[in-house]
C-alpha positions, 0 to 999 in steps of 0.5 A: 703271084705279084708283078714281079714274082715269076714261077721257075722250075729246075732241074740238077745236072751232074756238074750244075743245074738248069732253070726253066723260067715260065714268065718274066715280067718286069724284070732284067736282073735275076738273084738265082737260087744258086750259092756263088763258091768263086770264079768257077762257074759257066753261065748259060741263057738260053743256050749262049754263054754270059756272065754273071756277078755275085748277089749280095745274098752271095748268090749267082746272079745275071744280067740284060734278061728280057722278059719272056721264057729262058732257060738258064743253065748254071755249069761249074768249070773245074780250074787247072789246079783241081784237074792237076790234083785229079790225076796226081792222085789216080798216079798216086792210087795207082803206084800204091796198088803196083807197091802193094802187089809187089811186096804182097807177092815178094812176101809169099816167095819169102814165105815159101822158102821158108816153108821149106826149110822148116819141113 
């Protein structure tokens, strides 16, 4: 490895991913391996929240890091619009299963009746 080069090992989590970096040497501004979709993201240096900027690889990247070992920590945040869309759709799924079961059983008593009158 060069003098700026610095090994990383990550690990996914469910809603992001964590960085373990062994050895910073030279450096104070990382270009993380992560893509930048917008504004919806939490940034985590060694457990404290920070911010962060878009690379011009359109990459997440951090500022003020010291040299040494961290752990940073890449969340995404869901907006309002997203958590309003959630439960519109369980709503949705949910009235569509109640509709479903109510003409399913208004059908078979339409069908049994019928049954008897034919016999």
């Amino acid at each position: 490895m060069g003098k700026d080069e610095f090994e990383v090992k990550y690990n996914s989590l469910p809603d992001g991913i964590s960085y373990n970096i062994n050895e910073i040497r030279k450096t104070i501004h990382l270009d993380l391996p992560f893509l930048n979709y917008g504004n919806h993201y939490k940034v985590y240096v060694d457990g404290k929240e920070t911010g962060y900027y878009e690379t011009s690889r359109n990459m997440i990247g951090v500022s003020n890091i010291s040299k040494g070992k961290h752990n940073i920590v890449i969340k995404y945040k869901q907006c309002n619009s997203e958590k309003a869309t959630k439960v519109i759709s369980i709503l949705a799924t949910l009235l569509l299963i109640l509709l479903a079961i109510f003409k399913n059983i208004t059908f078979i008593g339409k069908k049994k009746k019928i049954d008897i009158k034919q016999r």
